[in-house]
N, C-alpha and C positions, 0 to 999 in steps of 0.2 A: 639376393635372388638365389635361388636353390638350384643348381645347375644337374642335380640328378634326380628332379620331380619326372617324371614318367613322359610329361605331355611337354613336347618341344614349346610351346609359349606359355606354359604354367610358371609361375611363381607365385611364392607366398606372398599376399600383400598387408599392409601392415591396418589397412584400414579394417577400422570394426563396421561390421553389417549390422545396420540400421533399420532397414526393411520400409524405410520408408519415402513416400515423394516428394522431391523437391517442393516447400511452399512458396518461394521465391521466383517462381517457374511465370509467376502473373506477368514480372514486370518484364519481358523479355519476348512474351507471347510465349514463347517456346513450349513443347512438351516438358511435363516435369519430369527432372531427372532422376536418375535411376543410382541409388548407391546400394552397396554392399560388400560383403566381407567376400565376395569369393571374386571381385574383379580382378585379383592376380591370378585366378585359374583360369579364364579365359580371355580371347584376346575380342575385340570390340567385335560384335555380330553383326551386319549385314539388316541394313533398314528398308525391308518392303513396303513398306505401308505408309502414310501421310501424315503430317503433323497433326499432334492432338489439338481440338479445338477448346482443351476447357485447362483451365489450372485450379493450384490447392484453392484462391482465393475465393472464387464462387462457393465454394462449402467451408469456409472458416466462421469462426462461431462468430466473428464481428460483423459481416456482410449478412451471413442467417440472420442477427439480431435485428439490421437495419432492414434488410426486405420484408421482414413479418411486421417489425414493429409501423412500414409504409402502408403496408397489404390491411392491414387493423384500421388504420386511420381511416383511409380508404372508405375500405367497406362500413363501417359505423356513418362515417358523412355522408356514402348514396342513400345508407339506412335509412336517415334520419330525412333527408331533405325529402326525396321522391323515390319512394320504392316501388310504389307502383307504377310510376312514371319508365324506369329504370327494366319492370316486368314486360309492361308493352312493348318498347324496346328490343328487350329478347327475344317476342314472338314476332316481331313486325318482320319478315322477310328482308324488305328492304332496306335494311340497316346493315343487311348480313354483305349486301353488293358493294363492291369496290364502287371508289371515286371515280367519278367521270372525268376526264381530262383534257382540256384545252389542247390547243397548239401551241403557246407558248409555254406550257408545262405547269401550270395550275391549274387546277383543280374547278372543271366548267361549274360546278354546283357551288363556288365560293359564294354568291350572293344571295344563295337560298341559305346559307349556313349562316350566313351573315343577319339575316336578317331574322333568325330567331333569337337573337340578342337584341331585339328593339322589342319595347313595352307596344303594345295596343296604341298607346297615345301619341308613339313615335320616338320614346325617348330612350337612351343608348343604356343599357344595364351592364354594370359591372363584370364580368366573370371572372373568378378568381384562377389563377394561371393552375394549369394540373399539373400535379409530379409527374417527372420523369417516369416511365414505363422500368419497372426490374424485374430481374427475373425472379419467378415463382419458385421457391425451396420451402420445403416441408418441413414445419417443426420436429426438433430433433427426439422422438419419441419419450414419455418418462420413463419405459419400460427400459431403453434402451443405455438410456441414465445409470440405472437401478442393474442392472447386468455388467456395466464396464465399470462399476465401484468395486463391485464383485472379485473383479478380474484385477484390478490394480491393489487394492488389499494383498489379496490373495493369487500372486502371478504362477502359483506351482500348481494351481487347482486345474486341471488340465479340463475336466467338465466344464467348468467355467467357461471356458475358453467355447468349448466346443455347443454352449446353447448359446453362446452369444452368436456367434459366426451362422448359426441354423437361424437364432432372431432376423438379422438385417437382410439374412437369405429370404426372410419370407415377408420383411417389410418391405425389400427390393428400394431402400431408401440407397442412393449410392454416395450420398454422404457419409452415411453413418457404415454403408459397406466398408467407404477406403478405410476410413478412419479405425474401424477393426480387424480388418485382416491386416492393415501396416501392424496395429500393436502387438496382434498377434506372433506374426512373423518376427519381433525382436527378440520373442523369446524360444519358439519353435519355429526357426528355417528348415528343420527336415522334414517336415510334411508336404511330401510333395501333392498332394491331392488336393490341397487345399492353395496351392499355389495355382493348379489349373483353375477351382472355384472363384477364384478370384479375379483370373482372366475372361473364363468365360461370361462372367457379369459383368465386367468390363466393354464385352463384346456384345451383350446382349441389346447395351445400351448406345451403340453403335460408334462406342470409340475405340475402335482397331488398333490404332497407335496405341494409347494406353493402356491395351490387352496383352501388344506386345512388348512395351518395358515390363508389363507384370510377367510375361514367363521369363525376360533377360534375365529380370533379378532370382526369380527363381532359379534358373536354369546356376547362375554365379552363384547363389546359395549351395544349391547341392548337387555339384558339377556331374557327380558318380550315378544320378537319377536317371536311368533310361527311360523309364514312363514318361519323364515327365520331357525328355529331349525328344522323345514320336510327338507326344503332344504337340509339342513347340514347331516340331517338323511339320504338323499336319497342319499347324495354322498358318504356316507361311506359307506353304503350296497353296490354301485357300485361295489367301488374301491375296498372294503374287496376282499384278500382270501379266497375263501372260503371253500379251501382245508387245509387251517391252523386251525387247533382243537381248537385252542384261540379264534377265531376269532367273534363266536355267544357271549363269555365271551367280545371282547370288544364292541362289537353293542349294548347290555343290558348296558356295563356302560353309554357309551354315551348318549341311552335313559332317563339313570336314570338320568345324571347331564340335559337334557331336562325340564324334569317332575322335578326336585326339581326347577330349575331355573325357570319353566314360567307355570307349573303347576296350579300354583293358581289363573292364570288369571280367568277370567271371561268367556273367548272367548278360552279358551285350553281345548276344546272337540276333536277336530282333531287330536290333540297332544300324547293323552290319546288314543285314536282308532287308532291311528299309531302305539305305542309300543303295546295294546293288540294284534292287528294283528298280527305283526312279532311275539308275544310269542307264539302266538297258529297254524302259520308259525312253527314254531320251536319243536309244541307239548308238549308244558310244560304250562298244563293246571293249574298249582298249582302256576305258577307265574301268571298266569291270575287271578283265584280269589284275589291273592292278589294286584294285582293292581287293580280291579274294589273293593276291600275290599278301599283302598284308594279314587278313585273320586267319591264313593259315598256319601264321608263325605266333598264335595267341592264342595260349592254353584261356578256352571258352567252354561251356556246357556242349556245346552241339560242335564241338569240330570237328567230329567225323562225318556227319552232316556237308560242310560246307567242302570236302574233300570231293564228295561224291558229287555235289551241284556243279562244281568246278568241272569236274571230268565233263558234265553234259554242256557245259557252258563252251570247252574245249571240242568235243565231237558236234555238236549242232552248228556250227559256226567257221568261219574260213579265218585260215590264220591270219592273213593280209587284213583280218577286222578287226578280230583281236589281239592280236600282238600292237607293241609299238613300232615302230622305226626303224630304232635301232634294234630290239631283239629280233623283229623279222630277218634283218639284212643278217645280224650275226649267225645266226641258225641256217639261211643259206648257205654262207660260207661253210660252214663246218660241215652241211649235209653235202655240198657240190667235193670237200676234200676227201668225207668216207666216200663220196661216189667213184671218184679217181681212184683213190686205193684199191675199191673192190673191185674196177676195172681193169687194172692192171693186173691182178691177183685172178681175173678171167671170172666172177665173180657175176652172175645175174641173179636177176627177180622180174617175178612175174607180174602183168600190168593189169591194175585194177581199173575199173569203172569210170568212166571220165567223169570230170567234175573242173568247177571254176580253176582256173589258175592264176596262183600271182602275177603280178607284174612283171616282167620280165624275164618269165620263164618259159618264153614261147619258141625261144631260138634251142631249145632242150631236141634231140636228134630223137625223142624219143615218147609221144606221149602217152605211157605206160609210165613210164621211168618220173614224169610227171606228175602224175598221180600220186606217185609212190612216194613222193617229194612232199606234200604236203600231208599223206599219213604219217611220214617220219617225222616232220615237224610237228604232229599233234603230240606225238609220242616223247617227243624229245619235253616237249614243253609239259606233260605230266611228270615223265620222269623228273626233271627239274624242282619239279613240285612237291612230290611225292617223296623229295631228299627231307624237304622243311616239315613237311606233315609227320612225318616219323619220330624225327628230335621234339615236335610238340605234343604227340604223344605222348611221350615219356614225362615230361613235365606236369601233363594234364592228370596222369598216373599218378604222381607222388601228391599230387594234391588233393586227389579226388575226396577223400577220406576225409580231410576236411573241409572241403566244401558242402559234404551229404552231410556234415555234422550242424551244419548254421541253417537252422530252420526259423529265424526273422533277420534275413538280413537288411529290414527298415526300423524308421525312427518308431518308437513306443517309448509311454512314458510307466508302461507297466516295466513291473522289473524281470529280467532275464533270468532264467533259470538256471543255476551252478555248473551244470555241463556245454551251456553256450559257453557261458564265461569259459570255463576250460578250455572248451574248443577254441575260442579267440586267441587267447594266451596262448597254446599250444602252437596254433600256424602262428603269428606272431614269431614266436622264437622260432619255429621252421624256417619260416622264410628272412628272418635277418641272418640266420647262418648258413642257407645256401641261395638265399635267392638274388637277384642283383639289387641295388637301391633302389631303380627305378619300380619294380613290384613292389619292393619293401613299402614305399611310401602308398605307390594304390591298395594294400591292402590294409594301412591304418589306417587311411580315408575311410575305407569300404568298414572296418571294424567301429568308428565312431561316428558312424550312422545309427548303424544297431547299439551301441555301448556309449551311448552320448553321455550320458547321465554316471558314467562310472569315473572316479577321479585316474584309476589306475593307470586306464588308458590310455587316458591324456597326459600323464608324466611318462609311460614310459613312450610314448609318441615323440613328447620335447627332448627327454635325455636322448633317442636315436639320432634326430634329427639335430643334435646339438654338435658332432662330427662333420656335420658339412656345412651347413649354414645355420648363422646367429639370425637371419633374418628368418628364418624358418622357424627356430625356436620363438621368436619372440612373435610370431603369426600365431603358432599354436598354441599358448598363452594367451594371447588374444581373445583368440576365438573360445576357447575353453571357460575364462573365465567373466565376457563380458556379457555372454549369449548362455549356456549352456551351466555355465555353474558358477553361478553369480553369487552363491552365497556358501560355496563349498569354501574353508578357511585354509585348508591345507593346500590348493592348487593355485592360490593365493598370495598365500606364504613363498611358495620356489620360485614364483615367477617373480616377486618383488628382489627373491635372493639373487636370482638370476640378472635381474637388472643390475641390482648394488655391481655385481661381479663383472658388467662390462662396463661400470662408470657411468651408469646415469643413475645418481643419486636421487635427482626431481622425481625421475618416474616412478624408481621405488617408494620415496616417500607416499605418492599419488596414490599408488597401488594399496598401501597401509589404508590409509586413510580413507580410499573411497570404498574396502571390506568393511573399516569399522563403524562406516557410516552407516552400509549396506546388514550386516552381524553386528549390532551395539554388546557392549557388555563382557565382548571376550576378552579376557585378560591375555593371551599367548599373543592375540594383534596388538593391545598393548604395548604389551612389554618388546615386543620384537621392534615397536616404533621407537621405545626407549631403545633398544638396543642398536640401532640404526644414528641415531643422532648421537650417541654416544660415543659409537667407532669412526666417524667420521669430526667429533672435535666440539659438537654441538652440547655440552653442558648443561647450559644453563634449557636449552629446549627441552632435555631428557628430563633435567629435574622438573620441567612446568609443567611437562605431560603428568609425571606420576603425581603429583600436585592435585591436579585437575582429576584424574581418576581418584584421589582420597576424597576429593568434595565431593564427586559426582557418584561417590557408592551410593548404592544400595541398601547396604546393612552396615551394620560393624563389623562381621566378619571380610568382607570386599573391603573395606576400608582398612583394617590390619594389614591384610593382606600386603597391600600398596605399598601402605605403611613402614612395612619388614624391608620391598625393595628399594622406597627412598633413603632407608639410613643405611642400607647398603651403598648406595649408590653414594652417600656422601660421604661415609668413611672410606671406604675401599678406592674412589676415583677420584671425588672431592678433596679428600683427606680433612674433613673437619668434623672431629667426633664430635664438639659442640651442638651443632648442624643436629648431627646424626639421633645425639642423646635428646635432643630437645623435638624431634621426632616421634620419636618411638613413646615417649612421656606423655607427648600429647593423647597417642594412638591409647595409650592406659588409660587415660584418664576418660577417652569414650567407652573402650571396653576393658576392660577390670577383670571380666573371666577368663582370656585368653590364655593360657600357659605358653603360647609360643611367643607372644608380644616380651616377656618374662623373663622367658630365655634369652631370645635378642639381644635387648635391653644388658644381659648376663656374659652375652658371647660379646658384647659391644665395648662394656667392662674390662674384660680379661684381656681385647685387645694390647691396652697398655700397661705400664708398668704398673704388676699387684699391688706392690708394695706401695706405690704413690697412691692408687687407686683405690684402699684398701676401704676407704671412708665408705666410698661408692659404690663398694662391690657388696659390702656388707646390705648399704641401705635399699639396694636392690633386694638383694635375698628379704631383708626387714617387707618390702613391698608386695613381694610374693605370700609372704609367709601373712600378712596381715591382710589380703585381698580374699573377693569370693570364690577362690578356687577350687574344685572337688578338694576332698579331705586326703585322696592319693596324691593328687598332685603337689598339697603342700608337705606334706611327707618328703616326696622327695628333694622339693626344693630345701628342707630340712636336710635333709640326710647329703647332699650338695653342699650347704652352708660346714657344716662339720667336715667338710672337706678340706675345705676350701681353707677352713680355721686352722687344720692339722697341717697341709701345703703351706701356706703361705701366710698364716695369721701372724702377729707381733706379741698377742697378749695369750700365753699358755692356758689361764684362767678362762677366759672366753671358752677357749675350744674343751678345756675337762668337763667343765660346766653343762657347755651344751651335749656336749657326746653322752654323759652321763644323764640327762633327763630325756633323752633320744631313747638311750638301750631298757631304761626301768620302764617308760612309759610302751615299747613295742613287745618287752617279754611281760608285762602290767596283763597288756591288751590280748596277747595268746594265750596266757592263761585263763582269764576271762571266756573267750570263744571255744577252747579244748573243751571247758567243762560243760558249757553248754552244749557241744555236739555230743562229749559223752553219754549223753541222759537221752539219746534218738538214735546212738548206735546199738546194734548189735555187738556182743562179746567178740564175733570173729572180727569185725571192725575196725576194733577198741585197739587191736593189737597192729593194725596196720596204723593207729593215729600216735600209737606210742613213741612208733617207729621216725614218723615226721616229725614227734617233736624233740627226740633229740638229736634229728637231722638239723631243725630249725633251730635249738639251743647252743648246741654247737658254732652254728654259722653267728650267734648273737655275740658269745665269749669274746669276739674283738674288736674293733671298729670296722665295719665293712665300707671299707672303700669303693668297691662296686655299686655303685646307689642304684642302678640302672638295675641289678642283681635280683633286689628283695622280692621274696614269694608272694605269689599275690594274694595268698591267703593272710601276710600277717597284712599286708594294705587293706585286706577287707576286715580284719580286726583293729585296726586304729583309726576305724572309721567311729568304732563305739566307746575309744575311751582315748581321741587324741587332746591332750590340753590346751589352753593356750600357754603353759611356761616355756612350750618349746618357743614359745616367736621370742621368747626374751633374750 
């Protein structure tokens, strides 16, 4: 738990917000419950309203199947038997009137009913028993089908999203409502707009309870949302009793988990003059001071504002109303000890205008003195006031600048303009380096609202928050990547790193795995799974992963790839060049053009002793040299092998040999291409190409050891006269 989140019952909670309702909620009766990601930022709300009468079960697609597939039956066999029979029926009045009813409690017309089951001749006809009566559900539209394929496909197509939710708005089907605002909300919980839409259809259809778990979960979705916490306020004044005595006791809790929850915004002035209202609604001025005792120490858009309502709050009213208890009694004391001092000191004033007086200030020798008593207590209690308004000033000041700068501080899945960004980063580091934690964190709440979609955010979120609580990091990872950026690979990546590093190996593995389930194809999530089983002792898993990504490429290039890091992994960790070389060979014998398979294969070679190696190193180089490689590339693996001959060969012969049909066949091939450029040059030209070539004649006179070196013009001349005597 995060002991310096802003809101006294806030913590991070580890669960992922689901967005959706209990479907299990049947077998209990119960309303269906309510999950999500933000239940550690608020503490359990205050239930006004009645249990809901309906669960997931009545709209799951098995119950829909069996009520239509009855409803069909049905109706085909009135069809068929007597439809007109079934027409008269409908028109006859008297079918439409209740049963008439004995005294014993049956039904006085039983033997009129009765005996329309006997034939003319008297004899008793069968009637086939009727099904049970079900409830009527609406097939599940195809349009609606055709719209959420859409949307599961394709979960980033925010359109999508948003004609689906206008569709079942205007089929008013509230099956197919829950059904898309829950999927909806798993992937965008910051729309709060659409959290009310989904209440108020709820409500339209006159399930209250279930209107109100839908703003709960909203409200725990995006705790920082003032619109949508008036909202939530407006419908529980509704719906309250408010002939239940309790009932003002639950409307004040629910304000207050408001006000701890999004109080601190920047922009919860509204918020703050909604609960004062309803207090002083209610005449309980002594919780009003005390709530204006609180937003005046909270740099807010309108504080100068609520300074000045204060004062009228203070002169319209008697202090014995609004004061507490205790502050009234202690401000007596303090004013009765200036009174004695000025007394003594010979010290008067003059008596104002009567008016109510407190309690107990009626044995006063003087009522003037009286009066003046409770103007000095107003005064005392502004000035008190007026100490904290000053200091939040200043704060309100240094921030101001950035606040005028954040012109969408909500959720959009358009992208933010370079100077928002700025601005965020900007306060961001303002406020980690002078502001306290508890701001610190409200304002990267409030920042990944607006910047949901940016990875930046959200890591440098986790790295701040990684200083005081693990449980905090690992919320914000959470929520980042199970909601919000589900397919971003990099905020993916920390947080698996993040877990290895406090020892839960399971979850990072999870973490791997359900990105590359999520991102198929990336090799970084790969390799980083190899690298994870690796550090930790797993072997034989590391090598089955890169295994499984060699079968499961794509190309031959994906598949090299792999390739390179299995015979890594079995030399370098494994220690079995066998392994390794039997590898890599394989990887040749699919792709043949690769130079780097070549190389490998070459650096895999040199690992060991040359001299022992020397059969192998050679037949490599022979491999290269006689594969379909560009005519540069075997060049060099040429000009390599002559190296390698000079270094470390056994047989003198070998390496003159080759060195020597190396240097005739590369100055062969310059000559060749001089003379051809010659005959396209101009004469001023002529004397710059003179000059390269007995730059490049020069560099020919020795063995060049550099192979890496050669100018790429003679590579582009031994294109047209490389032989095959060099492979010999």
């Amino acid at each position: 738990m995060c002991n310096l989140c802003p809101f006294p019952n806030l913590h991070l909670s580890d669960e992922p917000m689901t967005g959706m309702l209990d479907t299990d909620s049947s077998e209990s009766g119960d309303s269906p419950a309510m999950e999500g990601n933000g239940d550690g930022f608020l503490p359990d709300l205050p239930v006004l309203t009645h249990p809901a009468e309906w669960t997931m079960d009545q709209v799951s697609g098995e119950n829909r199947q069996v009520c239509s597939r009855k409803l069909r039956n049905a109706s085909e066999r009135n069809h068929k038997d007597n439809m007109s029979e079934a027409v008269e029926q409908q028109r006859d009045p008297a079918q439409a009137q209740p049963p008439i009813v004995a005294e014993d409690g049956s039904p006085a017309n039983m033997e009129l009913e009765e005996s329309k089951e006997m034939t003319e001749q008297g004899e008793p006809v069968e009637v086939p028993a009727e099904e049970p009566a079900v409830p009527t559900e609406p097939l599940i539209p195809a349009e609606y089908e055709k719209l959420v394929k859409g949307c599961e496909e394709n979960p980033e197509d925010f359109n999508g999203w948003v004609y689906l939710l206008q569709y079942v708005e205007q089929e008013n089907h509230l099956g197919v409502v829950r059904k898309a605002f829950d999927a909806f909300f798993l992937h965008y919980p910051y729309c709060y707009g659409y959290w009310k839409k989904f209440a108020d259809m709820e409500k339209k259809h006159g399930n209250v309870q279930v209107a109100e778990e839908v703003y709960r979960r909203g409200v725990q979705a995006i705790p920082l949302s003032v619109d949508l916490w008036l909202h939530y306020m407006s419908f529980i004044k509704d719906n309250a009793d408010h002939e239940d005595p309790e009932t003002p006791g639950r409307i004040r809790a629910a304000y207050e988990h408001a006000v701890l929850a999004a109080g601190t915004d920047f922009r919860s002035d509204r918020l703050w003059e909604a609960y004062i209202n309803w207090e002083t609604e209610q005449e309980k001025l002594a919780n009003v001071t005390a709530i204006y005792d609180r937003i005046l120490g909270i740099p807010t858009q309108l504080y100068s504002q609520h300074l000045q309502r204060f004062k009228e709050h203070v002169q319209n009213n008697n202090p014995k109303h609004f004061l507490s208890e205790e502050e009234f009694v202690q401000l007596r004391v303090e004013l009765a000890k200036a009174n004695v001092a000025a007394a003594a000191n010979g010290e008067g004033e003059e008596a104002t205008p009567a008016e109510e007086l407190p309690p107990g200030t009626e044995d006063l020798p003087d009522p003037a003195k009286r009066v003046t008593e409770i103007e000095n207590m107003r005064h005392k209690v502004i000035e008190s006031r007026q100490e904290v308004f000053n200091q939040n000033e200043q704060e309100v000041s240094k921030r101001w600048a950035f606040e005028e700068g954040i012109k969408r501080p909500y959720f959009h899945v358009k992208a933010l303009e370079k100077t928002q960004l700025s601005n965020w980063k900007e306060y961001l580091d303002y406020e980690i380096e002078n502001g306290t934690p508890e701001r610190v964190v409200v304002l990267f709440e409030r920042c990944l609202i607006a910047c949901a979609l940016y990875e930046d955010f959200w890591t440098k979120y986790a790295k701040y928050i990684e200083g005081y609580s693990i449980d905090g990091v690992r919320h914000v990872y959470k929520k980042a990547c199970t909601i919000h950026l589900t397919k971003k690979p990099n905020i993916h990546l920390l947080w698996a790193a993040f877990e290895e590093q406090q020892g839960n190996i399971a979850e990072a593995r999870r973490i791997l795995k359900a990105l590359e389930a999520a991102v198929p194809a990336l090799a970084m999530v790969r390799l980083r799974r190899v690298s994870l089983e690796r550090r930790h002792g797993n072997l034989e898993e590391a090598e089955a992963l890169l295994r499984e990504a060699i079968a499961s490429g794509k190309n031959t290039s994906e598949m090299s790839f792999y390739a390179v890091k299995l015979a890594r992994q079995l030399l370098k960790v494994q220690r079995s060049l066998a392994k390794a070389r039997k590898v890599l060979l394989e990887a040749i014998d699919k792709d043949q053009a690769s130079a780097k398979l070549y190389l490998n294969l070459l650096e895999l070679e040199y690992s060991g002793d040359v001299q022992q190696n020397e059969v192998d190193i050679l037949a490599c180089f022979d491999r290269a040299l006689s594969s379909p490689l560009p005519l540069d590339s075997r060049l060099t693996f040429s000009q390599r092998k002559v190296e390698f001959l000079q270094d470390f060969g056994s047989d003198i012969n070998k390496s003159v040999h080759l060195q020597y049909l190396l240097s005739n066949t590369m100055n062969e091939c310059f000559r060749t291409s001089e003379t051809e450029s010659k005959r396209q040059r101009t004469d001023e030209h002529s004397g710059s190409g003179h000059m390269m070539q007995g730059d490049v004649q020069g560099n020919n006179s020795a063995y060049n050891y550099n192979w890496y070196q050669v100018s790429p013009m003679i590579k582009s001349s031994v294109k047209h006269c490389f032989t095959p005597n060099l492979l010999q």
